[in-house]
C-alpha positions in Angstrom: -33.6 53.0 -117.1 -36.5 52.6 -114.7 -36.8 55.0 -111.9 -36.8 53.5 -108.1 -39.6 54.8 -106.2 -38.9 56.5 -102.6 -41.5 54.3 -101.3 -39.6 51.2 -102.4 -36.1 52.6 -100.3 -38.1 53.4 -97.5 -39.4 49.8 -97.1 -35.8 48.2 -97.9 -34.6 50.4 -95.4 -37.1 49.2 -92.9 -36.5 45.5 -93.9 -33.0 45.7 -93.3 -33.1 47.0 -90.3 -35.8 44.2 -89.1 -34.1 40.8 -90.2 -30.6 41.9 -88.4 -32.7 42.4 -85.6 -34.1 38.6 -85.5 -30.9 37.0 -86.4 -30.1 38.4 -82.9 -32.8 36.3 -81.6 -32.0 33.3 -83.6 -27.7 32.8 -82.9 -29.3 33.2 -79.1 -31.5 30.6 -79.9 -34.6 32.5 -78.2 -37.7 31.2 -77.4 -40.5 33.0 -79.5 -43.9 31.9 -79.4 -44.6 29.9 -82.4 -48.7 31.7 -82.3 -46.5 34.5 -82.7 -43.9 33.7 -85.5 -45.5 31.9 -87.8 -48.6 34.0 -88.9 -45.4 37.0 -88.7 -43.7 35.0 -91.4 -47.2 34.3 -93.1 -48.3 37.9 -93.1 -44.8 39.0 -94.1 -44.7 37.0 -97.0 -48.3 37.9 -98.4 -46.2 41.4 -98.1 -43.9 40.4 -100.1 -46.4 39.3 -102.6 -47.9 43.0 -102.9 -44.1 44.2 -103.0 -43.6 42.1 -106.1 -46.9 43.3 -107.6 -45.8 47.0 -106.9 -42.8 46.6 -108.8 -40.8 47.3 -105.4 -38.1 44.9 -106.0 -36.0 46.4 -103.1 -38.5 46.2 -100.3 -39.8 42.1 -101.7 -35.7 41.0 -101.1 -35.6 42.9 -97.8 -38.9 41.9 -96.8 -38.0 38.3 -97.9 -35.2 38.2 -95.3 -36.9 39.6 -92.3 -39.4 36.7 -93.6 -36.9 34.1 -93.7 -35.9 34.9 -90.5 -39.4 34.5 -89.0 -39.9 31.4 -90.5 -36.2 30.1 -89.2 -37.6 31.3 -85.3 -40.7 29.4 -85.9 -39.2 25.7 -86.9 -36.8 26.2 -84.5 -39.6 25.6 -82.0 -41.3 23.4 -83.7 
């Protein structure tokens, strides 16, 4: 059985607390700049990339989410 890093709970930890954070902003429907959510969701998901490359399975699904939900803020304006 493969042993989970620290590093990879820490950044799960971290994601999970992000994306529940945005979903706030997205049920209220608030107005975020799209010069500021897009290249978030972009950067985010070149992170999730590295995650993946890492082998940190757990922080690449939580990153994913926080992700998603960047990406959700930004076609919402669009």
């Amino acid at each position: 059985m493969k042993r989970v890093v620290w590093q990879d709970f820490v950044l799960m930890i971290g994601g999970f607390i992000f994306a529940p954070s945005l979903v706030v902003s997205i049920i209220q429907k608030s107005s975020i700049p799209i010069l500021t959510s897009l290249p978030t969701a972009i950067v985010l998901t070149g992170f999730v990339a590295c995650y993946l490359t890492l082998k940190l399975k757990l922080a690449a699904i939580a990153t994913s989410l926080t992700a998603l939900c960047w990406y959700i803020l930004f076609f919402m304006e669009v």
